[in-house]
C-alpha positions in Angstrom: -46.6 -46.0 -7.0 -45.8 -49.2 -5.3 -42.6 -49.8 -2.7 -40.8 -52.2 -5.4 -41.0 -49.4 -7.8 -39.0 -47.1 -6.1 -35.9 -48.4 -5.7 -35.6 -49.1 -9.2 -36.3 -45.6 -10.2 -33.6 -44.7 -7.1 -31.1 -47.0 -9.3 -32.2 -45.3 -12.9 -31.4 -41.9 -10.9 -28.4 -42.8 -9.3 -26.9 -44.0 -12.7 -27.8 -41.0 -14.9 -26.3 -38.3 -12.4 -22.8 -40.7 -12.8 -23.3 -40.7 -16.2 -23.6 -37.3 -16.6 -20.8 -36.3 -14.4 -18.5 -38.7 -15.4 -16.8 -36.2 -18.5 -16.6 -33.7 -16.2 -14.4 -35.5 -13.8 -12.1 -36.6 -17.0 -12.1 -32.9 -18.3 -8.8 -31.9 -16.7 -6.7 -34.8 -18.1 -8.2 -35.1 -21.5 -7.1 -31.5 -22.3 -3.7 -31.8 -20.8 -3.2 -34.4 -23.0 -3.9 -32.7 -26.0 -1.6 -29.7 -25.2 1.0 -31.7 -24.8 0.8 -33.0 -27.8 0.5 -29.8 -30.0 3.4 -28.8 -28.5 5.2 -31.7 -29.3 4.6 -31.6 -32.6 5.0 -27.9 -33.5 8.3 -27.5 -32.4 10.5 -30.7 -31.7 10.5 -34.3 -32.7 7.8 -36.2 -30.5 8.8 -39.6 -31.0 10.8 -41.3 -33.3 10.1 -44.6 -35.7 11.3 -47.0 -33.2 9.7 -45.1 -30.0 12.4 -43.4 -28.9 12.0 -39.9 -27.1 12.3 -36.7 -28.5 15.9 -35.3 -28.3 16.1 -32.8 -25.5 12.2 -33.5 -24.6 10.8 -34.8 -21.1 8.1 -37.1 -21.8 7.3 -37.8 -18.0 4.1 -35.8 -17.7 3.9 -36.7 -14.1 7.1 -34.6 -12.9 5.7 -31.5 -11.7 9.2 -30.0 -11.6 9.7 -30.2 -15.5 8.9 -27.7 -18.3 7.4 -30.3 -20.9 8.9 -29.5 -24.1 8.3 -26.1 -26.0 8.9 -24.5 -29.4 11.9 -22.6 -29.9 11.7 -19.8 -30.3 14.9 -17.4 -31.7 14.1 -13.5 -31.3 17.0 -11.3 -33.4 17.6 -8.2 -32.4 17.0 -5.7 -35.0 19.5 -2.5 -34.8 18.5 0.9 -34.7 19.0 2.9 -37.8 21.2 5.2 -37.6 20.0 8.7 -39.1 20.6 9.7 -42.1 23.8 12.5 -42.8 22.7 15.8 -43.3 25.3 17.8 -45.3 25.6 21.5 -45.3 26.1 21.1 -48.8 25.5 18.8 -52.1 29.0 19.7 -53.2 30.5 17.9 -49.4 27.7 14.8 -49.7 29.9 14.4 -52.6 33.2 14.0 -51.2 32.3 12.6 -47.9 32.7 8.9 -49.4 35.9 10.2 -51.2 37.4 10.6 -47.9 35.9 7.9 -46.3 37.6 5.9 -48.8 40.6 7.5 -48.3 40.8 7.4 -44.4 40.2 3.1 -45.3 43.6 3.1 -46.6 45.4 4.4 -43.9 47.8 2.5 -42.2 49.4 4.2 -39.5 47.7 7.6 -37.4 50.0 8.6 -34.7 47.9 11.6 -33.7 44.7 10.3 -34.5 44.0 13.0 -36.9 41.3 10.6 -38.8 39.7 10.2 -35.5 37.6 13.2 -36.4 36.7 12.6 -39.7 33.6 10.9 -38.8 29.8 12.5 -39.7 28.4 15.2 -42.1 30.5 18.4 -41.1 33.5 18.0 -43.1 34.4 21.5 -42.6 35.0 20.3 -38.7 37.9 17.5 -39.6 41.3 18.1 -38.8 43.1 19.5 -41.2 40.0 19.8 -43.5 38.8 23.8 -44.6 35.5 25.0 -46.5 34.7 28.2 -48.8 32.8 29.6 -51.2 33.7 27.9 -54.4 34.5 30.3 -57.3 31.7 29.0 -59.2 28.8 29.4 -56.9 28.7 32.3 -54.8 25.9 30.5 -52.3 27.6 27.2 -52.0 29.9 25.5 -49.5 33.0 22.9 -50.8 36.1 21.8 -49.4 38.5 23.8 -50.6 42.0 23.3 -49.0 43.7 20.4 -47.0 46.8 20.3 -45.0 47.8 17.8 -43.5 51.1 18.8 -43.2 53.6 16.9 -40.4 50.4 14.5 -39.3 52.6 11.3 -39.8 49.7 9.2 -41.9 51.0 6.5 -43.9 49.2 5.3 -46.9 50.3 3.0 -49.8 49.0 6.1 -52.2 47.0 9.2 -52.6 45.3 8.0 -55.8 41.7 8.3 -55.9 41.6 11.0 -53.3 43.7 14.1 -54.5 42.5 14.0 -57.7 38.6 13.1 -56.9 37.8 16.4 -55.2 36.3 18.9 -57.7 36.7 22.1 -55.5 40.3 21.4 -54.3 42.3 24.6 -54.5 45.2 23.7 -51.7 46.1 20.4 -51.1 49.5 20.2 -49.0 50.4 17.1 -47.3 54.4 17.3 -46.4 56.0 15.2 -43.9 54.0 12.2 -44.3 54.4 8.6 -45.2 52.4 8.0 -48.3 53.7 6.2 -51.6 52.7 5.8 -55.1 52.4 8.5 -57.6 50.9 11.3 -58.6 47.6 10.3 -60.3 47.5 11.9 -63.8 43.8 13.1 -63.5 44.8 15.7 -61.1 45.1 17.7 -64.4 41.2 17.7 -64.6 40.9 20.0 -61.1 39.9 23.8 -62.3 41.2 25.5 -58.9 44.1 23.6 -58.0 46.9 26.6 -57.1 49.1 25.0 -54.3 50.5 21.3 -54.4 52.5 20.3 -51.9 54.0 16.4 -51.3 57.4 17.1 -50.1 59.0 14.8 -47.5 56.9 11.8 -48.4 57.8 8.3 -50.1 56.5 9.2 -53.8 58.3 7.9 -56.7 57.9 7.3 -60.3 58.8 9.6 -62.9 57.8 13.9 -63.2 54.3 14.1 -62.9 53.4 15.8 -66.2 50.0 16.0 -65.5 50.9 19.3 -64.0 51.9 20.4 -66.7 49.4 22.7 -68.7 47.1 23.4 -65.3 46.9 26.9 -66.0 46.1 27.6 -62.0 49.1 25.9 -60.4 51.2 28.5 -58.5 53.3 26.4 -56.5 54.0 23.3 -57.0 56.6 21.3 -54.2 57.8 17.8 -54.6 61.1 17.8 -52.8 62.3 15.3 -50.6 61.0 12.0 -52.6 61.9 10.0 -55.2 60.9 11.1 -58.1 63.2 10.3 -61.2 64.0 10.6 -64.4 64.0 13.8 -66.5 62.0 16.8 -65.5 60.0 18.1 -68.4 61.4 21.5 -69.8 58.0 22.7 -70.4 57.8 23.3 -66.7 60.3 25.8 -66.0 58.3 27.9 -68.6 54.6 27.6 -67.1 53.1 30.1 -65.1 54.4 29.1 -61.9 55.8 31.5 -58.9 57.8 28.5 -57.0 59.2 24.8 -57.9 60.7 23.0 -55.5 62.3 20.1 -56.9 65.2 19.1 -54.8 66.0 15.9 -52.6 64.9 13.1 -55.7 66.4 11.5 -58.4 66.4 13.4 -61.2 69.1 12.8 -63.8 69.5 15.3 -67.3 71.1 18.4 -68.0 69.9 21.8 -67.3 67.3 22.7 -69.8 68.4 26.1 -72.0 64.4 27.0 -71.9 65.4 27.9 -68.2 66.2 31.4 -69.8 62.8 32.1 -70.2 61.6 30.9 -66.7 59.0 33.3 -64.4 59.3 31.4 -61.7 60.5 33.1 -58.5 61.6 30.4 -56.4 63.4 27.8 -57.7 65.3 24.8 -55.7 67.3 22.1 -58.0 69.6 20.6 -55.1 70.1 17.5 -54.5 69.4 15.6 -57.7 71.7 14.4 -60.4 71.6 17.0 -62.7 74.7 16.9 -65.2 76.9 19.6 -67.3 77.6 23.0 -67.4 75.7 25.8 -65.8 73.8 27.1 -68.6 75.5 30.6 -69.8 71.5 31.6 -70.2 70.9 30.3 -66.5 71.8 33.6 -64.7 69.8 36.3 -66.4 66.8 33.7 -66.4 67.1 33.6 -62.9 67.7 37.1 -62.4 64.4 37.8 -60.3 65.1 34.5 -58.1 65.9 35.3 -54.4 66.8 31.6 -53.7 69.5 30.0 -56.5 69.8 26.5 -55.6 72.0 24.5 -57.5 73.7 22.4 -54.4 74.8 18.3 -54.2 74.4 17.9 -57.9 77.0 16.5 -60.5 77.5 19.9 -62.6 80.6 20.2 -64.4 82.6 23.4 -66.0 82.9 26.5 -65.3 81.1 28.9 -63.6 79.6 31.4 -66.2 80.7 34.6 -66.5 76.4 35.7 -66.2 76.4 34.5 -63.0 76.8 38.3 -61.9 73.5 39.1 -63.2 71.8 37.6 -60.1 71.4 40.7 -58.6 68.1 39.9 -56.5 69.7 36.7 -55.3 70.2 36.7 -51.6 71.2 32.8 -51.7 73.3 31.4 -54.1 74.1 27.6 -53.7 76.3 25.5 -55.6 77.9 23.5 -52.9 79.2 20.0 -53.7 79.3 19.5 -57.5 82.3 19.3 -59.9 82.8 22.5 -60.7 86.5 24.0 -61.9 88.2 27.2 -62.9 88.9 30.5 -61.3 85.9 32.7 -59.9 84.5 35.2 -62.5 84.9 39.1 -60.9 81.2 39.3 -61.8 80.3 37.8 -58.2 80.9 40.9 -56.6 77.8 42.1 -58.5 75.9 40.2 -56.1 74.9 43.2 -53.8 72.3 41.0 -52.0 73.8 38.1 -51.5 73.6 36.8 -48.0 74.7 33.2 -48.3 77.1 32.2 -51.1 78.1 28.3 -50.8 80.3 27.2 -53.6 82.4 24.6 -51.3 82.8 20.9 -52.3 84.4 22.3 -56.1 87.2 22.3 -58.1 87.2 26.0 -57.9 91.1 27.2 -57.9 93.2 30.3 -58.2 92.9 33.2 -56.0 90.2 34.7 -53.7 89.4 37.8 -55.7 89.4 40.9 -53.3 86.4 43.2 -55.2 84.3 40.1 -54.2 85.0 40.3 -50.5 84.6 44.0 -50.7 81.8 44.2 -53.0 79.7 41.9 -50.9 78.5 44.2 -48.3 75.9 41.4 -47.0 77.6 38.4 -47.0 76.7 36.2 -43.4 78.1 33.1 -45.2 80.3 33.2 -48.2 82.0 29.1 -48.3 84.8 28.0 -50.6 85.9 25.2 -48.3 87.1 21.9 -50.0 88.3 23.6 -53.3 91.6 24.2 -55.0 92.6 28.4 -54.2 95.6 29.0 -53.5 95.6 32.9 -52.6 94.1 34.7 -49.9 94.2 38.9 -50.3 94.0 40.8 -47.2 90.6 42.4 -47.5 89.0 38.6 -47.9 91.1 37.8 -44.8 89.2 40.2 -42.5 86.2 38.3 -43.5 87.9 34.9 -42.8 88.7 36.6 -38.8 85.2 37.7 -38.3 83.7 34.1 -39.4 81.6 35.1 -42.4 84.5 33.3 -45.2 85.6 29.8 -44.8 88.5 28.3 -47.2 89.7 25.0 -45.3 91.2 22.5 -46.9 92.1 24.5 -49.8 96.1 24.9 -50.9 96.6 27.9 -49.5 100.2 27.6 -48.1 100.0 29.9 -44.5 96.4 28.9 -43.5 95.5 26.5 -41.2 93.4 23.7 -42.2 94.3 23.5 -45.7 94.9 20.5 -47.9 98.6 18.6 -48.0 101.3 19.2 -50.6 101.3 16.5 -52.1 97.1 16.7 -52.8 97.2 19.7 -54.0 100.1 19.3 -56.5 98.4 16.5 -58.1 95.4 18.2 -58.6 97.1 20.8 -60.5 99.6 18.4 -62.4 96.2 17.9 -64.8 95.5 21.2 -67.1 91.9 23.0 -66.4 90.9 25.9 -68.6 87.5 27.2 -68.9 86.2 29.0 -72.2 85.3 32.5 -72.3 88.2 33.2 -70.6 88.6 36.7 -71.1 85.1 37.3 -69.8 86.0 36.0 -65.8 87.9 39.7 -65.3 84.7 41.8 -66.2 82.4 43.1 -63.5 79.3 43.9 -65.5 77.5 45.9 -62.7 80.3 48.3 -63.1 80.4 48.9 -66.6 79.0 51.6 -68.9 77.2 49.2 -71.5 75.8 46.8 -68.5 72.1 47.8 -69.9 73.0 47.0 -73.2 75.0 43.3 -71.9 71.2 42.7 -69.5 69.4 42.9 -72.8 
């Protein structure tokens, strides 16, 4: 090989090793070029029409101390599921959304009773009770529910009550809940016990009680329920109505003669006329007669004696006139006898004070007597007889003159008389007179 020959082939080698390294050496920037522009185009706007910047993008790919710009990327947290309720029974899966529903609609909590009515064990909320139903000897229900004095206000126990199928006891007195008394309640098999006193029901009777063979007890006092009360009623099979403290407005039913119901309060309505001559030997099993703060007129019946088993008789603040019949002193178990607030007149007859034997309270205040025996006086000294602000001329506290002679300037006579002198505990035919 000659000398000029070899530094042409020293050029030729020289040129192919730059040749071959030159990608190499352009590697690094090519690439980073590329990656910055599938990012820019997967997630943001790289450049506009008029070659404007992306929005929010830094284009300087020079500036070591910028993030060029990325997808975004939004990850939503997914919440746990919660696990599912396990019931000790089908029969309480069924009601649990009943009373969820229920606890929705209630406005005020005080005592934060519906604080525990959260998760499967119904039988563990306040005021909530299980038992075997009568159907199924191996099952669990709800069966009762007091919720008596927990101060829960609700615009209305519709849809509640009346949607549990094993119900038996449902009390819920001194509450604040309105509406009425749905009419399917009729379709509950064990229902015995109702009680809704002291709340802010209204509307008229609910007759959907009536015919429920299993009602006991049924208690809607202290409302204000209105209208007439259903005469069918005081002839069902119940052992205690409570009635008292609304606004019902009728006469006293004659089918109360063939009552059963032991415990009967009718106070504080606006129940009109005479005391039916039939009343008293209806209520001849009652220990409670509550006839108080009504607007009953006449006389008091001469069968008002046949009350023996009363140890309260009550009918206190009503319009009630003539003298008192003898047959009160057949009351041997009285205890309280309120007949104050009358137009009761006459005298105080003595074989009532005497006959009495367990009077504690025995009221004729605010009436019209005008006689006072001795034997009825002992009772007025130990406390147990009041008669202020009657017309009875050498008492204290007694009405003036001038009040009393007008009320007697207007005739009162009752009928039957003849009847007001018997005492028919003490007569021979008194088996024949019960029958």
């Amino acid at each position: 090989m000659s000398r000029r020959s070899m530094p042409a082939k020293l050029l030729l080698t020289t040129l192919y090793i730059l040749l071959v390294s030159l990608p190499i050496h352009m590697s690094p920037h090519d690439v980073n070029i590329d990656t910055h522009k599938f990012r820019s185009s997967s997630g943001h706007r790289s450049k506009t029409v008029g070659g404007g910047s992306a929005k929010g993008c830094n284009n300087n790919q020079f500036d070591t101390n910028t993030t060029p710009c990325q997808k975004s990327t939004t990850i939503q947290a997914v919440p746990a599921s919660s696990p599912p309720l396990v019931f000790a029974d089908q029969r309480l899966e069924v009601v649990y959304p009943i009373i969820q529903k229920f606890k929705s609609t209630i406005t005020s909590d005080p005592l934060g009773v519906t604080k525990t009515w959260v998760g499967s064990d119904i039988c563990s909320y306040k005021g909530f009770y299980c038992d075997i139903p009568p159907d199924n000897s191996s099952a669990t229900a709800l069966a009762s529910i007091d919720l008596n004095g927990f101060q829960l206000s609700a615009s209305t126990l519709d849809g509640f009550i009346d949607n549990l199928p094993d119900i038996a006891l449902f009390h819920a007195n001194s509450n604040n809940f309105g509406g009425t008394i749905s009419p399917q309640i009729a379709k509950l098999p064990y229902l015995y016990e109702l009680d809704v006193s002291n709340n802010q029901l209204s509307g008229p009777f609910p007759t959907a009680v009536l015919g429920m063979n299993s009602l006991t007890f049924l208690d809607l006092r202290f409302n204000s329920f209105s209208g007439e009360v259903p005469p069918q009623i005081f002839t069902q099979n119940l052992q205690v109505l409570f009635i008292n403290n609304n606004i019902f407005t009728q006469g006293l039913p004659d089918n109360l003669a063939s009552t059963h119901i032991l415990l009967l309060t009718l106070a504080n309505n606006k129940f009109m006329g005479p005391i039916p001559r039939s009343l008293p030997k209806a209520l001849a099993t009652l220990s409670e007669v509550l006839l108080l703060n009504n607007q009953l007129t006449g006389c008091l019946p001469y069968e008002i004696g046949f009350l023996e088993e009363a140890t309260v008789f009550d009918a206190g603040n009503n319009q009630l006139t003539g003298p008192l019949p003898l047959s009160l002193s057949c009351l041997e178990k009285v205890e309280v006898l309120n007949l104050g607030g009358n137009m009761l007149y006459g005298m105080v007859p003595e074989v009532v004070c005497v006959g009495l034997v367990n009077l504690v309270n025995f009221s004729l205040s605010d009436n019209y007597f005008t006689h006072v025996g001795p034997l009825c006086r002992m009772l007025i000294q130990r406390g147990v007889l009041d008669v202020r602000n009657n017309c009875i001329p050498d008492l204290p506290f007694q009405r003036s003159v001038m009040e009393c002679a007008e009320f007697f300037a207007t005739p009162r006579m009752c009928p039957f008389m003849w009847f007001h002198g018997l005492i028919p505990c003490k007569l021979p035919f008194q088996h024949s007179i019960h029958n």
